[in-house]
C-alpha positions in Angstrom: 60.6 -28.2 61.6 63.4 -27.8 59.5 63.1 -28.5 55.2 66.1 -26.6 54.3 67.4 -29.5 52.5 66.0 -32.8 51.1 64.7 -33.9 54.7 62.5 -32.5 57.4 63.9 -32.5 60.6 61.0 -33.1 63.1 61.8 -31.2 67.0 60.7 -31.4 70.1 61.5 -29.6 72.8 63.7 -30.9 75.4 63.5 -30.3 79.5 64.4 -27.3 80.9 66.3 -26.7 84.2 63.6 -25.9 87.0 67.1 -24.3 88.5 68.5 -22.4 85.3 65.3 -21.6 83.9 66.1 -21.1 81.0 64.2 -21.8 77.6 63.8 -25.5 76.5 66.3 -26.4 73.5 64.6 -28.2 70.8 66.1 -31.9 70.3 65.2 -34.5 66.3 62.8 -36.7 66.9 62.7 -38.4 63.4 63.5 -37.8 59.9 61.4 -37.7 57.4 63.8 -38.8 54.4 62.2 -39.1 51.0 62.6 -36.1 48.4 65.7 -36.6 46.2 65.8 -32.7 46.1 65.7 -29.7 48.3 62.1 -29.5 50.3 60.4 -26.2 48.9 57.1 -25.8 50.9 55.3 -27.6 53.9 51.4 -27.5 54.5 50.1 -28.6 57.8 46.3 -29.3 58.3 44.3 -31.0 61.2 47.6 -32.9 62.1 48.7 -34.1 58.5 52.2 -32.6 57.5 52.5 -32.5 53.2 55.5 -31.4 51.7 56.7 -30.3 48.5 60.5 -30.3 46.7 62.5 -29.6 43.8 62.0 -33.3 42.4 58.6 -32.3 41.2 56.7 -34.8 44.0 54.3 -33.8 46.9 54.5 -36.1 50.2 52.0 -36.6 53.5 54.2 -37.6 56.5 53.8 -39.1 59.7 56.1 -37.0 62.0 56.4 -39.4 64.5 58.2 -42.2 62.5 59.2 -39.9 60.0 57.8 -41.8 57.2 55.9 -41.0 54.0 52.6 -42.2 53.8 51.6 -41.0 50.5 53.3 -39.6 47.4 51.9 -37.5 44.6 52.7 -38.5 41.2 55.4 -36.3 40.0 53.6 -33.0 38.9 56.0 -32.2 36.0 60.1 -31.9 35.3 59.9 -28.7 37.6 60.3 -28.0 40.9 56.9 -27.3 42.7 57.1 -23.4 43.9 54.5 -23.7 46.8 51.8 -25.7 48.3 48.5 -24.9 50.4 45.8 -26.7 51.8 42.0 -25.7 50.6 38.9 -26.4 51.5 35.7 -27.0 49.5 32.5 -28.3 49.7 33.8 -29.7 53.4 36.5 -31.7 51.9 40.3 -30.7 52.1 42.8 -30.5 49.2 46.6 -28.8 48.1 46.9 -26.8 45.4 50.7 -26.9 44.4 51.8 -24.4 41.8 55.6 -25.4 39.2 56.5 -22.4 37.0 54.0 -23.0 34.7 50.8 -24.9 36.2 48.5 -24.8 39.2 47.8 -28.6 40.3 45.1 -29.5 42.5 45.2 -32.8 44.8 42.9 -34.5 46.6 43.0 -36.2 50.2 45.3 -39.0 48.5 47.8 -37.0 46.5 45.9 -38.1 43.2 45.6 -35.0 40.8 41.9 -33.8 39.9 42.7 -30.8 38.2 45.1 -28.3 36.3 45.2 -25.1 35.0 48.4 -23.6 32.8 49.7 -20.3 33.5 51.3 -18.2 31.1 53.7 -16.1 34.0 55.7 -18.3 36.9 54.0 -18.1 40.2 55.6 -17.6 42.8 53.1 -18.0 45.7 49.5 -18.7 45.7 46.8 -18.4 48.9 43.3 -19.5 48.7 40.3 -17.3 49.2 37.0 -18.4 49.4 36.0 -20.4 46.0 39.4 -19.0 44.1 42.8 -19.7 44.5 44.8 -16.1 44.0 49.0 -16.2 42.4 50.9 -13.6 41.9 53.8 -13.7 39.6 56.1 -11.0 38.6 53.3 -9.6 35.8 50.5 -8.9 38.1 47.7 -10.9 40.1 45.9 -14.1 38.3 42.3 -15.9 40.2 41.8 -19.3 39.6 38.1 -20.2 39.8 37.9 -23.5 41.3 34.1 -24.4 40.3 34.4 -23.6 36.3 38.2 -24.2 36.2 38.9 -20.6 34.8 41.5 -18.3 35.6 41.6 -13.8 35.0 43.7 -11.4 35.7 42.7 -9.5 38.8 43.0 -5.8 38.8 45.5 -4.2 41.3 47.0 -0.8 42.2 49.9 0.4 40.3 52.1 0.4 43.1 51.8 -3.3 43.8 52.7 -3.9 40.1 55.8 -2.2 40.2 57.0 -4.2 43.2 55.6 -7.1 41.4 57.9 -6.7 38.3 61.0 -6.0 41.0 60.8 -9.3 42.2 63.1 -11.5 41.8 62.0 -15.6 41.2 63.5 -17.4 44.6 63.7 -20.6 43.2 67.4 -20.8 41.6 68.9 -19.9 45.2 67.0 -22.7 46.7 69.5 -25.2 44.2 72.5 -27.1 46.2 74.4 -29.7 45.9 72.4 -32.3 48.4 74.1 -35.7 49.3 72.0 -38.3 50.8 73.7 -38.5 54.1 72.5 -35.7 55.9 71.3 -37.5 58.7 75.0 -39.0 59.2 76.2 -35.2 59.2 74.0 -34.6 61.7 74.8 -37.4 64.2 78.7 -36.4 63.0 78.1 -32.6 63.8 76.2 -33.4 67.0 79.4 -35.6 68.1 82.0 -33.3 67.0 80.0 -30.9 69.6 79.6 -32.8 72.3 83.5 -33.4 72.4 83.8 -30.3 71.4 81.9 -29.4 74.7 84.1 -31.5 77.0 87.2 -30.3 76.0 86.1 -27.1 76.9 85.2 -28.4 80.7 88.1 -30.2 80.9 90.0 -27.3 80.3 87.7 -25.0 82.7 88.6 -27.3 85.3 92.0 -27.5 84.8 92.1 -23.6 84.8 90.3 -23.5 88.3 92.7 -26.0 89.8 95.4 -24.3 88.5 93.9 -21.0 90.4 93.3 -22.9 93.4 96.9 -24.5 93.7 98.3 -21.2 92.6 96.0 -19.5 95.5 97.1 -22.1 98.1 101.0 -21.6 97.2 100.9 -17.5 97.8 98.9 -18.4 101.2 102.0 -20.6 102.1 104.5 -18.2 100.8 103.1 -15.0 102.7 102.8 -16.6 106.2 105.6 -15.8 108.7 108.1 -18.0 109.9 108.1 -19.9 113.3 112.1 -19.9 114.5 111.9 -22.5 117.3 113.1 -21.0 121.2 116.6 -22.7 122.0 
């Protein structure tokens, strides 16, 4: 899977050459079209595929057509940093993280909680009862039965590397059209010709080298003078 841009590209691979074997190339299936910015995160649980992008909403897909099948609201004017799938109390849910909230989602994209940060996350994993962030000032918990968050305690060293890195997001901005599947078909023609011109002129080259071959046989045989 490919989320690059503002579409996933869904492979599978293709057959291989019993003869050649070689490794099977990966061939789109579908597209799953639907975020109007660049897709940020994916989260994959018990066959469900959820995505995340810069226009602030979270989507469940169904690979095989390539069509969304439910659609957060949109979680704020940011974009959403990261999402992950959590369990508790047997059910399954995302927690998506902007710059400056941790959102929680339930089996239908609805929202059932929120808690503000003061730093911008930049990833978040779950553990246990708690969802853990780190941001560039340190380590924060988020308590996911009293809806608190603290500070965690970590070694200096991690601190400093903290505080050197840098937020990912800006480079993750381009300017997306809405015709990437057309540039795809057009960039997957443009090969494919681009592919037989090449054999064409392979041929050609070993027909020259043939003909060329079968002229220096003829020109190095002797001559037969007929006997009067």
């Amino acid at each position: 899977m490919d989320g690059s841009r503002s579409e996933i590209n869904y492979r599978v691979p293709s057959e291989s050459s019993p003869i050649m074997n070689k490794r099977a190339a990966y061939v789109i299936q579908s597209f799953c079209l639907g975020h109007s910015a660049y897709v940020s995160s994916l989260a994959i649980n018990d066959g469900h595929l959820f995505s995340s992008g810069g226009d602030g909403f979270v989507h469940e897909w169904d690979v095989e057509s390539g069509t969304s099948v439910a659609q957060s609201q949109k979680l704020g004017e940011e974009p959403i940093r990261r999402i992950r799938t959590c369990k508790k109390d047997n059910k399954v849910f995302l927690a998506a993280i902007t710059q400056s909230a941790l959102t929680l989602l339930d089996e239908k994209l609805a929202v059932t909680k929120s808690f503000t940060t003061a730093d911008s996350l930049m990833d978040i994993t779950p553990f246990k009862e708690h969802i853990i962030g780190v941001s560039s000032n340190g380590v924060v918990s988020f308590d996911l039965s009293n809806g608190t968050s603290r500070s965690v305690q970590v070694p200096t060293e991690l601190l400093e590397l903290l505080a050197k890195s840098k937020d990912p997001i800006p480079s993750y901005f381009k300017n997306v059209t809405h015709q990437n599947m057309l540039d795809y078909y057009k960039r997957k023609a443009e090969k494919i010709e681009s592919t037989k011109e090449n054999q064409i002129r392979k041929r050609k080259a070993r027909q020259s080298r043939k003909a060329a071959a079968k002229l220096k046989k003829i020109a190095n045989e002797p001559e037969v003078t007929a006997a009067c």
